[in-house]
LUMVEX-73616 format. One line per 8 residues: number of its first residue (from 1); their letters; for each residue x, y, z of C-alpha. Coordinates in steps of 0.001 Angstrom, whole numbers, plus 500000, padded with zeros to 6 digits. Layout:
# residues N
NUM = A = X:Y:Z; ...
This chain:
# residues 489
1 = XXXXXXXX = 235002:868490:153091; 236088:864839:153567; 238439:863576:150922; 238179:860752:149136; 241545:859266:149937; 240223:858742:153883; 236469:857184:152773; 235933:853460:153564
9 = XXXXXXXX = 234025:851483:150619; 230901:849992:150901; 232842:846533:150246; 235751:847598:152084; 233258:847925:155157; 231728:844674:154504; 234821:843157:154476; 235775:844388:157569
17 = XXXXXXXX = 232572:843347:159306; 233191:839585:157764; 236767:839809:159167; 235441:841043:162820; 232724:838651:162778; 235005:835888:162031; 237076:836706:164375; 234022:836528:167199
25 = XXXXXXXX = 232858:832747:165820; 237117:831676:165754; 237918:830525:169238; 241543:831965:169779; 244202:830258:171843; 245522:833405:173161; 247761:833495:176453; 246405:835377:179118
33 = XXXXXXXX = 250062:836296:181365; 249971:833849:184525; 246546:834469:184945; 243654:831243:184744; 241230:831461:181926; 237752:831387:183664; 235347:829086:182362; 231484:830122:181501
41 = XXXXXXXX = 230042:831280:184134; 226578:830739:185824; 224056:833766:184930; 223633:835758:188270; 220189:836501:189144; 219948:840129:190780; 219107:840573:194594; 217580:843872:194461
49 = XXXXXXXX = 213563:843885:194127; 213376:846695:192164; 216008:845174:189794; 214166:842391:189505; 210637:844075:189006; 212170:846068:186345; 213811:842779:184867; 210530:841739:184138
57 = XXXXXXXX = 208961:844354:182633; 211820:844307:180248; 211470:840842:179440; 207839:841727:178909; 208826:844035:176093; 210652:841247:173637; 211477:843906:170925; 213501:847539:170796
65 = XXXXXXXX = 215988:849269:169026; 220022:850340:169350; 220527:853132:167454; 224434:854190:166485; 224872:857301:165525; 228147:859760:165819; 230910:861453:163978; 231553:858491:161810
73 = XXXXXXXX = 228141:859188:159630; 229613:862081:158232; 231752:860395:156007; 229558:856921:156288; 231659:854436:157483; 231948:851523:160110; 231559:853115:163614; 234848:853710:166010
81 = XXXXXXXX = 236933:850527:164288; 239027:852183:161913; 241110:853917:164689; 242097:850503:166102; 245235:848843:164768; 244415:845164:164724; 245388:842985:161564; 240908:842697:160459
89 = XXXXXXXX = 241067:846578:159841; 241222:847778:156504; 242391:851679:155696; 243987:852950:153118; 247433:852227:152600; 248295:855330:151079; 247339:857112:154479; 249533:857192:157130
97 = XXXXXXXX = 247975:855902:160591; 248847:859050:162566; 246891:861284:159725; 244344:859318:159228; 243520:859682:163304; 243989:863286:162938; 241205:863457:160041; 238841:860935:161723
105 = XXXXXXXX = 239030:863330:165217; 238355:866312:162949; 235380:865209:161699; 234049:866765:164644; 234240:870207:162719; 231739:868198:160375; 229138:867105:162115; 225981:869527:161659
113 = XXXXXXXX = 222889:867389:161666; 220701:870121:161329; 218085:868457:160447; 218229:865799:163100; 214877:865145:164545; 214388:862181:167535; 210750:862352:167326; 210956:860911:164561
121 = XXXXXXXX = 212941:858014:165714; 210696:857586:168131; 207866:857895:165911; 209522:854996:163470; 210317:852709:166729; 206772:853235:167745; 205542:852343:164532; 207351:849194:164227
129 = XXXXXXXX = 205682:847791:167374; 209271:848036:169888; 208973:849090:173399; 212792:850152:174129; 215501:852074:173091; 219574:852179:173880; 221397:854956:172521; 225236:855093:172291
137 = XXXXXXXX = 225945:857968:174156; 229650:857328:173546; 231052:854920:171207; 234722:854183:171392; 236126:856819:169786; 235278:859100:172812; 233123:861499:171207; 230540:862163:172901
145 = XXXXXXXX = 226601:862545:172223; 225400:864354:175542; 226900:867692:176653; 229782:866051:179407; 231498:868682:181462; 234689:865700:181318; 235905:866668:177809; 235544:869378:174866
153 = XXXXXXXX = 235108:866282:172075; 231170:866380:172293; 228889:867192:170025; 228101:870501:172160; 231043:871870:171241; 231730:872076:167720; 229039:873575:164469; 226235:872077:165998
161 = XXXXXXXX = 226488:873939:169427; 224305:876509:169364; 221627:874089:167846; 218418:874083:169788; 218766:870180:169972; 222438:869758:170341; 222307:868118:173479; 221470:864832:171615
169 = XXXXXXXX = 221045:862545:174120; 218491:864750:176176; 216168:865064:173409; 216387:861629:172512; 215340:860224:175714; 212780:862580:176208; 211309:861579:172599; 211082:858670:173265
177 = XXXXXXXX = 209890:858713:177073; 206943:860280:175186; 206037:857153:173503; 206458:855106:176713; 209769:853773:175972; 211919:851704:178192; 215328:854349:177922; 218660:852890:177604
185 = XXXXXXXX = 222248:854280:177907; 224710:852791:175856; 228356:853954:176963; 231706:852505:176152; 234624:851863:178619; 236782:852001:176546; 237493:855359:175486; 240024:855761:172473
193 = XXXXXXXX = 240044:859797:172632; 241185:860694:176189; 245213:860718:176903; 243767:858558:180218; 243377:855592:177883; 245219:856055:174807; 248172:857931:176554; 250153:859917:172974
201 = XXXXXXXX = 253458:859046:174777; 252848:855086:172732; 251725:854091:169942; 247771:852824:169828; 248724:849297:168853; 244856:847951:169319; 241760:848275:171309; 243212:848183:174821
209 = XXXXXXXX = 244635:850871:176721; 248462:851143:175798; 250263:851684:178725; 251231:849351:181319; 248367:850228:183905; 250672:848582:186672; 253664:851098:186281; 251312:854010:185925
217 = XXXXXXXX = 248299:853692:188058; 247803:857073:188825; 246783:857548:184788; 244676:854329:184947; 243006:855504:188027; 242582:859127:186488; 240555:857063:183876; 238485:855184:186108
225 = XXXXXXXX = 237678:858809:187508; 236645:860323:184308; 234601:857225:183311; 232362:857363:186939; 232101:861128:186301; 230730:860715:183072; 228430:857634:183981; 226982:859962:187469
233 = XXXXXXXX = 226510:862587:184668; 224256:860427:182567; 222183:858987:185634; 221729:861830:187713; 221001:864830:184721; 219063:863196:181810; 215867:862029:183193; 214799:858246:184584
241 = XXXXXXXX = 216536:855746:182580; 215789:851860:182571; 219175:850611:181334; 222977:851243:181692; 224301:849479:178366; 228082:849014:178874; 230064:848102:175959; 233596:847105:175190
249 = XXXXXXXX = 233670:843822:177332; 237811:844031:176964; 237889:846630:179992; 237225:844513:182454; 239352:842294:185768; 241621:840389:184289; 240365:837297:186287; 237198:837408:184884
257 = XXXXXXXX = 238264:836727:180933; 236879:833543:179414; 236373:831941:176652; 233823:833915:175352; 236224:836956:175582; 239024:834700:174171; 236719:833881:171217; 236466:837280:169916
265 = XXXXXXXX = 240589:836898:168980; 241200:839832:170852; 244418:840801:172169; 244313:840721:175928; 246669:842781:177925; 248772:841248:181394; 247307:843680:183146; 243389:844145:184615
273 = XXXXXXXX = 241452:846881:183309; 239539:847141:186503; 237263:850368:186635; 235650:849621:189706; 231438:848347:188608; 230669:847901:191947; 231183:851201:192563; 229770:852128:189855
281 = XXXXXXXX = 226808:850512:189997; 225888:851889:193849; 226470:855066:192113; 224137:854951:189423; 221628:853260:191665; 221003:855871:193681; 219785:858215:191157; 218066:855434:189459
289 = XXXXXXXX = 216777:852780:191701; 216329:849512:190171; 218500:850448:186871; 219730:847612:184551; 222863:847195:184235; 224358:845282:181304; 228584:845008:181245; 228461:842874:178220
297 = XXXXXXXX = 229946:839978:178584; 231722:840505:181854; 229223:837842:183543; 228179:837956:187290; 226226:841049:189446; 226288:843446:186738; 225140:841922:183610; 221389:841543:184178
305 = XXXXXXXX = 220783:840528:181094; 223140:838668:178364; 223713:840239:174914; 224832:838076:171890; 225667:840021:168811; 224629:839231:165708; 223709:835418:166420; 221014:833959:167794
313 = XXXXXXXX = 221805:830751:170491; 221544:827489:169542; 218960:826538:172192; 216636:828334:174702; 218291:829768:177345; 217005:830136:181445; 217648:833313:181997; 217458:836734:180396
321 = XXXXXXXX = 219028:837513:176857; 218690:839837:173974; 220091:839358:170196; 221520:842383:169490; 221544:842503:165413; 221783:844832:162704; 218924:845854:160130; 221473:846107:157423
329 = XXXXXXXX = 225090:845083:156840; 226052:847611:159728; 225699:849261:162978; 225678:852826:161702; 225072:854974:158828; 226347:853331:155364; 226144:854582:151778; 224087:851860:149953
337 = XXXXXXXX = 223592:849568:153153; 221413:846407:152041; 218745:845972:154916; 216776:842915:155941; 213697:842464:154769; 210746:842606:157602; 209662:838899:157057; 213242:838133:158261
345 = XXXXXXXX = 213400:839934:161381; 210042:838469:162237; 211372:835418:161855; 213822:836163:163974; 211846:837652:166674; 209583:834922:166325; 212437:832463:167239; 214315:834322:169938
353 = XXXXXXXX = 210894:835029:171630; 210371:830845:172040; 213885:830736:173453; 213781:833180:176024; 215165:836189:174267; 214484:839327:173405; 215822:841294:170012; 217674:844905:169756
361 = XXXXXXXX = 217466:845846:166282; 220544:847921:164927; 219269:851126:163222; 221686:854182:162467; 220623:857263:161679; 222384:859676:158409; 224491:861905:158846; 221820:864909:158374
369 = XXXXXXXX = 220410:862707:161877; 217259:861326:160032; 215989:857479:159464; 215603:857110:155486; 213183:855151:153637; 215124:852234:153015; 215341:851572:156688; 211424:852878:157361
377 = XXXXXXXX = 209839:850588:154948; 211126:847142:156804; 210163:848437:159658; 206533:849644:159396; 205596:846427:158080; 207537:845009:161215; 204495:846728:163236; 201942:846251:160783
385 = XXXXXXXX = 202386:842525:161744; 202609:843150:165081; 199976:845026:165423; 197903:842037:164412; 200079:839325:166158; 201829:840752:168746; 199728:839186:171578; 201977:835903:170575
393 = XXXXXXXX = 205216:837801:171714; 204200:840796:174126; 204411:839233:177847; 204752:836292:176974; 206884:833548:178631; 208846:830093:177145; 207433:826439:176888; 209430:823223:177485
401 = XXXXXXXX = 208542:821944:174146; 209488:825374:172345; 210202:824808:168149; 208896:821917:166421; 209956:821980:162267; 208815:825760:161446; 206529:825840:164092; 207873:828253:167119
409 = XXXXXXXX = 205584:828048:170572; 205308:830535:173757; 202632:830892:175995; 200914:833585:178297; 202537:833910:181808; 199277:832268:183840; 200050:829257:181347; 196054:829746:180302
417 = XXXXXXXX = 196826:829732:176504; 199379:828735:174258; 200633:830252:170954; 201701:827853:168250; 203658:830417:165277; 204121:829046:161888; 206722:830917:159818; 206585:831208:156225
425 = XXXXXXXX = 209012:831328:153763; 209149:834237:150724; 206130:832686:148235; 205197:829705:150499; 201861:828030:149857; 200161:827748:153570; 199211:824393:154050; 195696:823477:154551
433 = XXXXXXXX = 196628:821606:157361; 199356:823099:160515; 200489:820088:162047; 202555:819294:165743; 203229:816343:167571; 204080:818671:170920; 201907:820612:173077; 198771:819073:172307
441 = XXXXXXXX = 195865:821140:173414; 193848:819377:176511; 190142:818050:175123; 187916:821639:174988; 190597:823669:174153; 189772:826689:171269; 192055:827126:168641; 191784:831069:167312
449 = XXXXXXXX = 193805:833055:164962; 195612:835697:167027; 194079:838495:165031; 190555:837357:167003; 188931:836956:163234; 188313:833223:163056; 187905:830323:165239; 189964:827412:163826
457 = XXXXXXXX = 188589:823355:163835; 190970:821097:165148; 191233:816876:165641; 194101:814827:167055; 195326:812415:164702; 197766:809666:165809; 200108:811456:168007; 199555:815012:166235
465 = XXXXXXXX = 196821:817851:166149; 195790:818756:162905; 194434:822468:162849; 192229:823202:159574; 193289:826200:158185; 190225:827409:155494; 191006:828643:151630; 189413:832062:153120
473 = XXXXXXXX = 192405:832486:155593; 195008:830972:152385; 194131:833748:150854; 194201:836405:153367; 197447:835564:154598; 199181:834187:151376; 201491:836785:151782; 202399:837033:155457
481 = XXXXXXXX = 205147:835929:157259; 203865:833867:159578; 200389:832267:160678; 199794:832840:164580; 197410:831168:166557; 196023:830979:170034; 195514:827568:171312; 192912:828349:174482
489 = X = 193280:825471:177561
């Protein structure tokens, strides 16, 4: 039974999210040895044609789902971060540090999901009208959601063993495969469990490894060994995946930290923590031609597509992105997490869409390994809008003249229709007239809601077009969150 003593609050968790996402948005002034800061560097475009081809097809799919899920629901709080000793992280003072790890790696004894079911996941995802999925295989705690042969702190080994479905990660891929789901991998580099990383001869002082890697390179390169055998076990025994999702940017050459990675406020060692991703990469290549790779934030061959968390950029961008961010107030399982509501995150995908993005929506499962209805209800009426609109996201590509007031445009990839997307605010009164001074349609052009239901009259007034939008349609969609409508060349 967990104890009291070791829970995190509900407001001790939000703090520390505040705190950590602070410390993202603050750019630090940290000292990086003798080394030279690199500056931002250019995306990379990938080589490889079936890289490329599969690129695409993910861009086509604008919308999926990261789902977080692992020891750390059992007792409901923030995933992985409350083993890490860094001056945002809040535990309980009454707790020593050293007992507190011993209780959070025993929570392994805990974790019985018995009634965790990924077809329902999949079912939910489906529903809310996404087309991929990345699921942490490993967070950074080390523990493991697929049955590794590298270590006993999986959840194969423990009360969930003999459980027809306790090798997680199998079933969820193939639950989702069966609803035609891009599949995605996410894994950590860092690993926080093994002695290869955290060595028990020091003290864990924060998220890096804590040994000097250049006095001891036969442990570091003991780690890089265990990391490629876990990564070859993931490609080459759980079915086709589309995406290798590589998280904890901080393991990574030295000479390639920037000022994004200096922006986090994140201690960086002297030392690189080089695990070799061009070897790694060939490697999981072979069993899966044209896989993704994304080392987040580590920019050049092996991030084929950019991942900002839990922000949105400023402008559109010219090459591949996705917003990674959460449905509620956290990546996994909470107690009384607060969710978004659906008009917000199709807002959102509304306006990452027009700039070139794409959006993985954070979802954790309870600890019993279900969705609940809190996080259900946002999410079906996510779909129900899509199912009606979705023609103005699906496949489609960016205009130069992208956002105009509340007005978000994209446009089909031949360029033979346009989609102007009017958002609207929680009890908004749609105007009778939708206005823009950008794009204007070419003389002939046919102006149609995207639902197909009405054809929409339209005049050019000054240096705008004015599209007519009828009480009928004021009344039909007084309640939606946005208007969407075709504009025909």
């Amino acid at each position: 039974m967990v104890t009291s003593k070791f829970k995190l609050t509900y407001n001790f968790i939000q703090m520390i999210i505040k705190r950590f996402i602070a410390a993202v948005l603050i750019l630090g002034s940290l000292h990086v040895g003798a080394q030279h800061v690199a500056r931002e560097q250019a995306y990379q475009w990938p080589e490889d044609a079936e890289v490329k081809e599969k690129l695409e097809n993910w861009r086509d799919l604008k919308f999926g789902m990261i789902i977080h899920w692992g020891i750390y629901a059992v007792p409901g709080i923030i995933e992985s971060w409350a083993l890490c000793s860094e001056d945002w992280i809040e535990r309980d003072s009454t707790v020593s540090y050293n007992d507190f790890k011993e209780w959070y790696w025993g929570l392994k004894e805990e974790f019985n999901p018995v009634d965790f079911d990924p077809d329902q996941w999949a079912t939910v995802a489906d529903e809310a009208g996404m087309g991929y999925v990345v699921f942490t295989t490993k967070h950074h705690d080390g523990f493991n959601m697929f049955d590794t042969r590298q270590t006993d702190f999986k959840i194969t080994d423990g009360p969930f063993a003999d459980h027809p479905k306790s090798n997680v990660a199998k079933h969820v891929f193939d639950s989702f495969r069966k609803k035609d789901f891009m599949i995605g991998a996410y894994f950590s580099k860092p690993d926080w469990h093994t002695e290869y990383y955290w060595w028990p001869k020091y003290a864990t002082a924060n998220r890096n490894n804590n040994y000097d890697i250049r006095k001891y390179p036969w442990r570091w390169n003991q780690y890089k060994q265990f990391t490629h055998n876990q990564i070859e076990e993931l490609v080459s025994e759980y079915g086709p995946l589309d995406i290798l999702w590589l998280d904890g940017g901080w393991v990574r050459p030295l000479e390639t930290v920037n000022e994004e990675v200096l922006a986090w406020g994140a201690p960086i060692p002297e030392w690189s923590q080089d695990i070799e991703m061009d070897k790694i990469a060939l490697m999981a290549r072979e069993y899966q031609p044209g896989l993704l790779m994304v080392d987040r934030t580590v920019h050049g061959p092996y991030e084929n597509y950019r991942t900002p968390e839990q922000r949105i950029p400023d402008t559109q961008l010219d090459y591949p992105w996705e917003s990674c961010i959460t449905l509620g107030n956290a990546w996994s399982y909470v107690p009384n997490d607060r969710f978004k509501s659906a008009r917000w995150v199709i807002h959102t995908l509304i306006e990452i869409t027009a700039k070139n993005g794409s959006l993985l929506l954070g979802v954790g499962p309870n600890a019993q390994g279900l969705f609940y209805e809190a996080q259900i209800k946002p999410l079906k009426e996510i779909g129900q809008w899509l199912e009606v609109n979705g023609e103005v996201i699906y496949g489609t590509r960016t205009m130069k003249h992208y956002h105009e007031n509340n007005i978000w445009f994209t446009q089909k990839k031949d360029g033979s229709a346009f989609y102007a997307i009017r958002r609207l605010n929680e009890g908004e009164t749609i105007p009778s007239v939708i206005e823009w001074s950008v794009n204007i349609p070419e003389k002939g052009s046919k102006i149609m809601l995207a639902d197909g239901s009405a054809k929409l009259k339209w005049t050019i007034k000054g240096d705008k077009v004015q599209v007519q939008i009828p009480s009928s349609i004021r009344k039909k969609l007084q309640n939606a969150p946005a208007i969407a409508m075709v504009v025909s060349q």
